[in-house]
LUMPADREN-684264 format. One record per residue (C-alpha): residue number from 1; residue in one letter; x, y, z. Coordinates in steps of 0.1 Angstrom, whole numbers. Last residue first. Layout:
<r NUM, 'A', <X, Y, Z>>,
...
REM end
This chain:
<r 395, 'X', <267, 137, 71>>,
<r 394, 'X', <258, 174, 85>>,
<r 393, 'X', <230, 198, 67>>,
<r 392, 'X', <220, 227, 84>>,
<r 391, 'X', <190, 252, 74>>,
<r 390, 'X', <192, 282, 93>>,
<r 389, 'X', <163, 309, 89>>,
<r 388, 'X', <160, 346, 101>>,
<r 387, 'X', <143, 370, 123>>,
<r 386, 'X', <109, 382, 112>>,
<r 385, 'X', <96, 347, 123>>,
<r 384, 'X', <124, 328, 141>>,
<r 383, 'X', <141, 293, 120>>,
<r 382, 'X', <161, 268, 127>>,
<r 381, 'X', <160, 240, 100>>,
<r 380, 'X', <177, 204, 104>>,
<r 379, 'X', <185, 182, 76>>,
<r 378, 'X', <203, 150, 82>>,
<r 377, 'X', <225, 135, 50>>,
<r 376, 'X', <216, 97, 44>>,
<r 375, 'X', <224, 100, 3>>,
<r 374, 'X', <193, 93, -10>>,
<r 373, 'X', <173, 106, 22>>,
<r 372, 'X', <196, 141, 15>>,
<r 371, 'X', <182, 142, -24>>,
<r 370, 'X', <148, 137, -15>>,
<r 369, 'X', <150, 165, 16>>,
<r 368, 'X', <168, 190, -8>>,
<r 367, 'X', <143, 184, -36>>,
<r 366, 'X', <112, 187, -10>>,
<r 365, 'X', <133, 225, 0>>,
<r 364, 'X', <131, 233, -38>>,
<r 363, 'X', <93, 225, -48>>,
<r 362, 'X', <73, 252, -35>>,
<r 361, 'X', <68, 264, -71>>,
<r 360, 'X', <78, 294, -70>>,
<r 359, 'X', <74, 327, -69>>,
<r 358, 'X', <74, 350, -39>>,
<r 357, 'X', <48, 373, -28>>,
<r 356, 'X', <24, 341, -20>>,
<r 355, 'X', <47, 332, 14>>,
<r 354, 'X', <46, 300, 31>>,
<r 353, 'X', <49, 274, -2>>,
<r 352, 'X', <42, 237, 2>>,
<r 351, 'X', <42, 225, -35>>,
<r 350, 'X', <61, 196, -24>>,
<r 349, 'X', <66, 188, 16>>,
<r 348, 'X', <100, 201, 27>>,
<r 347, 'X', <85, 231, 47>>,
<r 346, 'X', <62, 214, 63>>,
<r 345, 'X', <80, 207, 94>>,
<r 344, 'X', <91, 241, 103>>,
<r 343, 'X', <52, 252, 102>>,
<r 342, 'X', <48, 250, 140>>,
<r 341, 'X', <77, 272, 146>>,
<r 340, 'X', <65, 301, 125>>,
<r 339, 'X', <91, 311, 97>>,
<r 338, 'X', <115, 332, 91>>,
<r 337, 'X', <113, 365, 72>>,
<r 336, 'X', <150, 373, 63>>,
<r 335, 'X', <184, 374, 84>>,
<r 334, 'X', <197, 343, 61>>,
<r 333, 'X', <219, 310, 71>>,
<r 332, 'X', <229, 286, 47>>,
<r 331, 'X', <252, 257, 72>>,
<r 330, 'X', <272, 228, 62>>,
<r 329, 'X', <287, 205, 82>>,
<r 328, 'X', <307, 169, 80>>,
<r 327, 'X', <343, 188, 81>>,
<r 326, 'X', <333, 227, 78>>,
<r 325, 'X', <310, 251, 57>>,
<r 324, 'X', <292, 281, 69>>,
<r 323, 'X', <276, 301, 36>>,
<r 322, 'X', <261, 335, 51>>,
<r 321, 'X', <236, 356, 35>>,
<r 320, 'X', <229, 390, 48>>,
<r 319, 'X', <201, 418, 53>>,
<r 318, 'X', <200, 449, 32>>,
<r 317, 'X', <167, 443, 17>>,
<r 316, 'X', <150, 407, 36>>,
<r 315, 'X', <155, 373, 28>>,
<r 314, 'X', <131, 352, 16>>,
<r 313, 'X', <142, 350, -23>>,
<r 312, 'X', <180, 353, -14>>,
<r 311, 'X', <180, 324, 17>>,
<r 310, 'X', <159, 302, -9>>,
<r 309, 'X', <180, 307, -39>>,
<r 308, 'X', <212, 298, -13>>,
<r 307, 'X', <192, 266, 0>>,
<r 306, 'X', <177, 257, -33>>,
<r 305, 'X', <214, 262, -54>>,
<r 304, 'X', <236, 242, -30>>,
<r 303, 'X', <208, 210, -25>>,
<r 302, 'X', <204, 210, -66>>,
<r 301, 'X', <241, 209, -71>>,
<r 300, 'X', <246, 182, -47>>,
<r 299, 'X', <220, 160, -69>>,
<r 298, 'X', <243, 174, -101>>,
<r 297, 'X', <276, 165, -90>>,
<r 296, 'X', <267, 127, -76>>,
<r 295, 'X', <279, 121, -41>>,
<r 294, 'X', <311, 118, -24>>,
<r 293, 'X', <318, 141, -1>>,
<r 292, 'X', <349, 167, 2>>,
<r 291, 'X', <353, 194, 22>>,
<r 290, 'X', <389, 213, 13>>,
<r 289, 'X', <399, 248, 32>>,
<r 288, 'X', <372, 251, 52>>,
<r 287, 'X', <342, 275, 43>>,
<r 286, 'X', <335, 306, 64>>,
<r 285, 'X', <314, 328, 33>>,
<r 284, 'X', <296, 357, 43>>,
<r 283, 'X', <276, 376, 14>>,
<r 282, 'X', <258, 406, 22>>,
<r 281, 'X', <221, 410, 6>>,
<r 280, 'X', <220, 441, -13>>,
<r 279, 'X', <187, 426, -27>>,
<r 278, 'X', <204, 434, -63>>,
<r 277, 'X', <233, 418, -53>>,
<r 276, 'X', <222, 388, -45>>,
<r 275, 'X', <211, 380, -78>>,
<r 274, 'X', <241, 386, -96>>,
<r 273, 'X', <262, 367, -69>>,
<r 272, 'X', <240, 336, -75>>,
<r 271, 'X', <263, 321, -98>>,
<r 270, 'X', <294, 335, -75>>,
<r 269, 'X', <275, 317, -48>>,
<r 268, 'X', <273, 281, -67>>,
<r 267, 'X', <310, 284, -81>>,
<r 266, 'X', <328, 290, -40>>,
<r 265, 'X', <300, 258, -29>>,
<r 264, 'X', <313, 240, -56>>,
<r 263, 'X', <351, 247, -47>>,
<r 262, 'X', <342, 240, -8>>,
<r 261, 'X', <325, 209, -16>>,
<r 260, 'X', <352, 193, -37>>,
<r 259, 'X', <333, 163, -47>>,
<r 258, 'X', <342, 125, -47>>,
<r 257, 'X', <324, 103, -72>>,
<r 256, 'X', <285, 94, -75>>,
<r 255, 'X', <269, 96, -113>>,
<r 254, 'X', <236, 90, -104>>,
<r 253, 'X', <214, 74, -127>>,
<r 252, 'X', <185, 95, -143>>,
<r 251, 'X', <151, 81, -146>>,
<r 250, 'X', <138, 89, -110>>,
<r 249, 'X', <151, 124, -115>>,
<r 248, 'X', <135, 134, -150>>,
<r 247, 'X', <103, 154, -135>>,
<r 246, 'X', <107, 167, -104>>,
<r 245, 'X', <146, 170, -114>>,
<r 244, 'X', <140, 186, -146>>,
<r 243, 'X', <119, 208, -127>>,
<r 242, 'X', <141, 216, -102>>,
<r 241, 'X', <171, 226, -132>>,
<r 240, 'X', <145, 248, -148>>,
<r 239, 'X', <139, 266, -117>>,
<r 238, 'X', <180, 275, -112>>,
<r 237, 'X', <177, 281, -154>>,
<r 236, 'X', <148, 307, -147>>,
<r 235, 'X', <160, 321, -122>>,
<r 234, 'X', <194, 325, -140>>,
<r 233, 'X', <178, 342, -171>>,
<r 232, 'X', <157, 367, -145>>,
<r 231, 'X', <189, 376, -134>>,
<r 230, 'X', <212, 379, -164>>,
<r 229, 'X', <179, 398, -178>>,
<r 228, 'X', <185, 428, -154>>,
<r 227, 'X', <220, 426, -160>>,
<r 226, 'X', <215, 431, -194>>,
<r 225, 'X', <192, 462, -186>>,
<r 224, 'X', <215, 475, -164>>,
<r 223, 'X', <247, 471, -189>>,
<r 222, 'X', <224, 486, -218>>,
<r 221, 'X', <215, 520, -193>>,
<r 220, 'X', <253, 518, -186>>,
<r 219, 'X', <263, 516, -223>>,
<r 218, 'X', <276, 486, -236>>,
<r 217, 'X', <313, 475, -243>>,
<r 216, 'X', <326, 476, -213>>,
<r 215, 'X', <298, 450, -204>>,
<r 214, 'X', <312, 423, -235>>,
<r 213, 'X', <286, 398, -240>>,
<r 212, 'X', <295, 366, -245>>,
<r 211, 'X', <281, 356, -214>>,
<r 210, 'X', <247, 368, -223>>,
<r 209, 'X', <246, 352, -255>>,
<r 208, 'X', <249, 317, -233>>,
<r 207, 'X', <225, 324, -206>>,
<r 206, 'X', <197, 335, -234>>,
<r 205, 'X', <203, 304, -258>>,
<r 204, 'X', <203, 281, -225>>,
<r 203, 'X', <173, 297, -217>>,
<r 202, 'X', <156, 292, -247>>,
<r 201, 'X', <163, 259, -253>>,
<r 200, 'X', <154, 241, -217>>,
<r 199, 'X', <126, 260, -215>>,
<r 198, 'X', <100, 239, -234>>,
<r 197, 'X', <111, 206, -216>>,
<r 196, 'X', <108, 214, -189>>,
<r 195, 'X', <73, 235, -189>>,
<r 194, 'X', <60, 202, -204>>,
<r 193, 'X', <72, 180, -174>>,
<r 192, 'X', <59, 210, -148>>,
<r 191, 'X', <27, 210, -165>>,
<r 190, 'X', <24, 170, -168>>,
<r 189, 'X', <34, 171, -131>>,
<r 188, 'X', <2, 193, -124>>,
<r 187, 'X', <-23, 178, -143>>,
<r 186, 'X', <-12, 145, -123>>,
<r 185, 'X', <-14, 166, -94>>,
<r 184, 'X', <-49, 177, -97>>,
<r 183, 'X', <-63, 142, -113>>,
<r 182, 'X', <-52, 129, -79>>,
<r 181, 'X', <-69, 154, -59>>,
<r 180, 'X', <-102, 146, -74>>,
<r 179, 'X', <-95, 109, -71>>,
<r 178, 'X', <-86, 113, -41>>,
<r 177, 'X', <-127, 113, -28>>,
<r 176, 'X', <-129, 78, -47>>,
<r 175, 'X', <-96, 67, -34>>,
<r 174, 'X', <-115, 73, -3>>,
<r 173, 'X', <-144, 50, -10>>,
<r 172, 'X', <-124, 28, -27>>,
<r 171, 'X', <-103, 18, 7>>,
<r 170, 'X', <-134, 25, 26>>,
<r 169, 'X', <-151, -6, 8>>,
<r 168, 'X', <-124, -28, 11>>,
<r 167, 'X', <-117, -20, 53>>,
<r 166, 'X', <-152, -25, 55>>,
<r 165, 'X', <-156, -60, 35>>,
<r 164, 'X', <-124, -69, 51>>,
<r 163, 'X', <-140, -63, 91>>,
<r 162, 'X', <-166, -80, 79>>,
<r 161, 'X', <-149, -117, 71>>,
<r 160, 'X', <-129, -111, 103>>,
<r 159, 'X', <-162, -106, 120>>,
<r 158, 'X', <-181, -131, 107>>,
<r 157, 'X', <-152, -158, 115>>,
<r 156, 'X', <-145, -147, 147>>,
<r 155, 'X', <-181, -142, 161>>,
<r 154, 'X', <-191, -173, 146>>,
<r 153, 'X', <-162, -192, 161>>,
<r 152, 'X', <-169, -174, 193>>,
<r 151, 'X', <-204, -180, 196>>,
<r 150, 'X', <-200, -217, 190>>,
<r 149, 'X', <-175, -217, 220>>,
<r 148, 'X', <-200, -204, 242>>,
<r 147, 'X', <-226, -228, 227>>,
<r 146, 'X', <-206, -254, 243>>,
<r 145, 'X', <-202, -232, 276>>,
<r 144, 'X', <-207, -265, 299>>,
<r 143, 'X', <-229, -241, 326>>,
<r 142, 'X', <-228, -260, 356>>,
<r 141, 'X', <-260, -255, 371>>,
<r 140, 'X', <-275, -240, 405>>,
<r 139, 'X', <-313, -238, 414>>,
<r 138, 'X', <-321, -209, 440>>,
<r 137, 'X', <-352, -211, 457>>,
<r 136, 'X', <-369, -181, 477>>,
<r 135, 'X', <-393, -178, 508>>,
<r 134, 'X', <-382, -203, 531>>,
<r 133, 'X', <-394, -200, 567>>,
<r 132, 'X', <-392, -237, 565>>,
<r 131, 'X', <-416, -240, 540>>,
<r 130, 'X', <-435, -208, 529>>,
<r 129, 'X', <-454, -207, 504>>,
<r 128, 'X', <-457, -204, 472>>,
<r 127, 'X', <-421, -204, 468>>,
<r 126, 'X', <-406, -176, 445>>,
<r 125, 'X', <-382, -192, 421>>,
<r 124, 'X', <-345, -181, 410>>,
<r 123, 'X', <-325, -201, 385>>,
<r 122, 'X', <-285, -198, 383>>,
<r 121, 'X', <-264, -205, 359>>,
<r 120, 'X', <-226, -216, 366>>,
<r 119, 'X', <-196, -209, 354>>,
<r 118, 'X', <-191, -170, 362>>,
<r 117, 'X', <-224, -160, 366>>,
<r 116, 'X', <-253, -164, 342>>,
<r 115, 'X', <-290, -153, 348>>,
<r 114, 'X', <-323, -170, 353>>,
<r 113, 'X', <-354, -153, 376>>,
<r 112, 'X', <-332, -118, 379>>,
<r 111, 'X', <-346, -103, 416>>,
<r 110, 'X', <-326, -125, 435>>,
<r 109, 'X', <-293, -120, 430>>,
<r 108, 'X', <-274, -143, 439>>,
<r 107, 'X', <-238, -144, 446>>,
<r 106, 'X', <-234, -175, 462>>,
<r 105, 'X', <-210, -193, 434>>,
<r 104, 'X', <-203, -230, 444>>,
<r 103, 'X', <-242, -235, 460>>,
<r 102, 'X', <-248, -257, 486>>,
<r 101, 'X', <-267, -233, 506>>,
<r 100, 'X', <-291, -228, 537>>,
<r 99, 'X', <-310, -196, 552>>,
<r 98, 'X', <-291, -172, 533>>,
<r 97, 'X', <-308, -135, 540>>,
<r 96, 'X', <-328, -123, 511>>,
<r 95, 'X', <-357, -104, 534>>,
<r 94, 'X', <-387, -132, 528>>,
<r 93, 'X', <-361, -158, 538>>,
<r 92, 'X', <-334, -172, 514>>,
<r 91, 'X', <-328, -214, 501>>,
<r 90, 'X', <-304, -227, 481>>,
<r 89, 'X', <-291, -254, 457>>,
<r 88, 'X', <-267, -274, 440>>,
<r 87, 'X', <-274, -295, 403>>,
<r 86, 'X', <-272, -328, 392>>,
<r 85, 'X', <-265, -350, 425>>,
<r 84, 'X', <-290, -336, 444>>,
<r 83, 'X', <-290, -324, 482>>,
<r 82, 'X', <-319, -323, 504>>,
<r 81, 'X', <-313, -308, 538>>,
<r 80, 'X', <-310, -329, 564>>,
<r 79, 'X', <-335, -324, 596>>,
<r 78, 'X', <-354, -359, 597>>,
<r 77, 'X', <-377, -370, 621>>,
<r 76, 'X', <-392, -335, 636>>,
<r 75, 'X', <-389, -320, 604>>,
<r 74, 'X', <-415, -341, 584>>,
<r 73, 'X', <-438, -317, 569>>,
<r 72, 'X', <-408, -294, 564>>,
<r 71, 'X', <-388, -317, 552>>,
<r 70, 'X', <-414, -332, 526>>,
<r 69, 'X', <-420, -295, 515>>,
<r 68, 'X', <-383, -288, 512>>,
<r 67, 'X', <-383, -319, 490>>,
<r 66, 'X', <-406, -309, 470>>,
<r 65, 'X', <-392, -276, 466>>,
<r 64, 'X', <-361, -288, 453>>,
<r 63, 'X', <-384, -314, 427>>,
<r 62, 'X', <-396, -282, 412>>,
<r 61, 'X', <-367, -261, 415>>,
<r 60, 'X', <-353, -290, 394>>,
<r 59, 'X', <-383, -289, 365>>,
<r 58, 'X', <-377, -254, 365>>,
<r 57, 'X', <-339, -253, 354>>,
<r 56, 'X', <-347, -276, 327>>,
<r 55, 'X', <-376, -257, 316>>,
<r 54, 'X', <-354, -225, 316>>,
<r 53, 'X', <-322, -241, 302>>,
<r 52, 'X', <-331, -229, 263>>,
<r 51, 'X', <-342, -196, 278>>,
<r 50, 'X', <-308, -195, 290>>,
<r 49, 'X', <-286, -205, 263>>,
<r 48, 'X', <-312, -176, 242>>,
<r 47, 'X', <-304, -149, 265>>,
<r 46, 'X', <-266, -163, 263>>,
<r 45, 'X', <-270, -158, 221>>,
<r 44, 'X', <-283, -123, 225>>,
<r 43, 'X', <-256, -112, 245>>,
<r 42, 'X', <-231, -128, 223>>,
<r 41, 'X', <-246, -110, 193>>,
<r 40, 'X', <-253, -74, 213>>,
<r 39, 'X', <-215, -79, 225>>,
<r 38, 'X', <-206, -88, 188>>,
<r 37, 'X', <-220, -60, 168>>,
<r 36, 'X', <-203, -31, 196>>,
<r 35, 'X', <-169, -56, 185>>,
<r 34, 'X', <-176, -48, 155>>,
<r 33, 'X', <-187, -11, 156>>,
<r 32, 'X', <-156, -3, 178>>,
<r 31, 'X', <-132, -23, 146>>,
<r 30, 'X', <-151, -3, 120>>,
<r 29, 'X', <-147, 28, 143>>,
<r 28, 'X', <-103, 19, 143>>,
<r 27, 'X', <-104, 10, 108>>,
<r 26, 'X', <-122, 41, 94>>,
<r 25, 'X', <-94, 62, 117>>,
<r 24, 'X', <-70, 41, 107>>,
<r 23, 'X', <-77, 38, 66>>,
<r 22, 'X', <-80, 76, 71>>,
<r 21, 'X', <-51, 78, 84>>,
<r 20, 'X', <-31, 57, 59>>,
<r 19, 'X', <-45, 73, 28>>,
<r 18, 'X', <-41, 110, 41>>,
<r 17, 'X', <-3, 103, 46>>,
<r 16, 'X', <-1, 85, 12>>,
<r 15, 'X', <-16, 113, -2>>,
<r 14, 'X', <12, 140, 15>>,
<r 13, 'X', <37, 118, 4>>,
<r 12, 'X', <26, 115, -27>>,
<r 11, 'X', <11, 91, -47>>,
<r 10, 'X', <37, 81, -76>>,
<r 9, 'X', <26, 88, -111>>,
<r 8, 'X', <22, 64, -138>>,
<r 7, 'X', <-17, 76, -145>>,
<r 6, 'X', <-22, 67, -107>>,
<r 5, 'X', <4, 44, -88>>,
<r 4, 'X', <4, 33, -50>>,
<r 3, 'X', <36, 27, -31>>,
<r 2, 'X', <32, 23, 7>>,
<r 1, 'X', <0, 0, 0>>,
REM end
């Protein structure tokens, strides 16, 4: 159930989350409702045991109160009370107190005419009158519990058979409600799949005759406006590269070897530099001399590019960007927005986004957190609202 397909696309996380808790919740109430079903069932079944020993059950108080009678008419020769090999007996006065018992279980209650307790059933019969003082009868069987055991096999069986007719039947009913959902994010992938692969061209083209531009050569209302489209060009490559990700990363086989971490790290914030600069975001960079890790080149890319895109996009004017990297550690601090506490962990689920002034597709930080699962790198995010956000990755 952990891996369910629609249309060729994986559920999400976010799905499979809803899936499984629903399927609790429904299986937890079908389970109450069962069990509910088979304490009405087993109660039903005793009431019936016991209707089925009634006539038994009077026949004896019968033949008890017979011989109470013949004792009573004959107490002055013979003071033994009757006892009988087939069931036990008692006898209370008018106000319920014990006058003589064999009985194993002497709870009785004696305003219930047949009832069950423990192992025995007991049958209750108001005297007509009264012998001995006696005003009450109490006839005592061993109750074998055959039709006990019946219950129970029934009771299993009909209620494992149920219990898989309701767990079926909410399992469509809900893919049923998902299926709304489902047809949202399938749309949604094919959008991000065709947006791939239209902008793959165009911004290449546009990155490329950028570079080979010569800035001393242009005038500086040319120079601003190049720069200006040097930064919406590298947006759109730094989103183009999460896309092809979303939508090609499955399929692509990673190339691990060993990185130079610091180097990359050094390439990634010049690439961003343009950016940055038009924030006025100050760049602080503590990086060892050489951090290495072995991993694939492009996966590691991804990871450097979202946390520094995301610490210039939510960032504030004027504030700062720092780059801590050591042995096993790397830190992408930012003195921006920040984030409230109880929304730190949704922040790597896809197409979660926190704030609608930014664009986006609220897919960078669920790259990062694929992308460190792959490779067993921890993530842990630090964040105060209007303060600033530190996202640490150690290995």
């Amino acid at each position: 159930m952990s891996v369910l397909r629609n249309k060729g696309t994986s559920l999400l996380k976010s799905e499979r989350k809803t899936l499984l808790s629903f399927l609790a919740l429904y299986s937890f109430f079908s389970i109450v409702l069962l069990l509910f079903s088979a304490f009405i069932y087993y109660n039903l079944q005793k009431d019936n045991m016991l209707q089925n020993q009634n006539n038994r059950l009077q026949e004896y108080s019968y033949e008890l109160i017979s011989k109470i009678r013949y004792l009573h008419n004959n107490f002055a020769r013979s003071q033994k009370y009757p006892r009988f090999v087939y069931f036990n007996s008692a006898v209370y006065d008018s106000s319920g107190k014990l006058i003589f018992s064999t009985l194993e279980d002497e709870q009785v209650n004696l305003e219930d005419s047949i009832y069950k307790i423990g192992d025995n059933i007991h049958y209750v019969r108001l005297m007509e009158s009264y012998y001995l003082g006696a005003m009450y009868v109490v006839v005592e069987i061993i109750d074998d519990e055959e039709w006990l055991g019946f219950v129970k096999m029934k009771v299993i069986i009909y209620s494992v058979g149920f219990f898989m007719i309701l767990l079926f039947a909410g399992y469509f009913l809900l893919n049923l409600l998902l299926k709304p959902m489902r047809e949202s994010m399938y749309l949604l992938d094919r959008f991000i799949k065709d947006t791939t692969h239209e902008l793959n061209t165009p911004v290449s083209a546009i990155l490329t005759n950028i570079e080979m531009m010569d800035p001393k050569r242009l005038s500086e209302k040319d120079a601003k406006r190049i720069k200006r489209i040097d930064i919406a060009s590298r947006t759109i490559s730094n989103l183009y590269n999460d896309l092809t990700y979303i939508a090609l990363g499955n399929q692509l086989q990673s190339k691990d070897e060993e990185i130079n971490l610091t180097a990359l790290v050094k390439e990634r914030a010049e690439y961003f530099k343009v950016i940055s600069s038009v924030r006025k975001l100050e760049c602080v960079m503590e990086l060892d001399e050489k951090v290495t890790l072995f991993i694939d080149r492009h996966k590691i890319t991804r990871v450097l590019d979202n946390l520094i895109s995301n610490a210039i996009k939510y960032n504030k004017k004027g504030s700062f960007i720092k780059v801590t990297l050591k042995d096993r550690y790397l830190c992408v601090e930012d003195g921006g927005i920040g984030i409230e506490q109880n929304r730190i962990n949704q922040m790597f689920d896809r197409y979660s986004r926190f704030n609608d002034s930014e664009g986006g597709f609220g897919l960078g930080l669920n790259i990062v957190s694929e992308i460190a699962k792959e490779y067993n790198l921890k993530l842990k995010i630090e964040s105060q609202l209007r303060v600033g956000t530190k996202v640490i990755v150690t290995w």
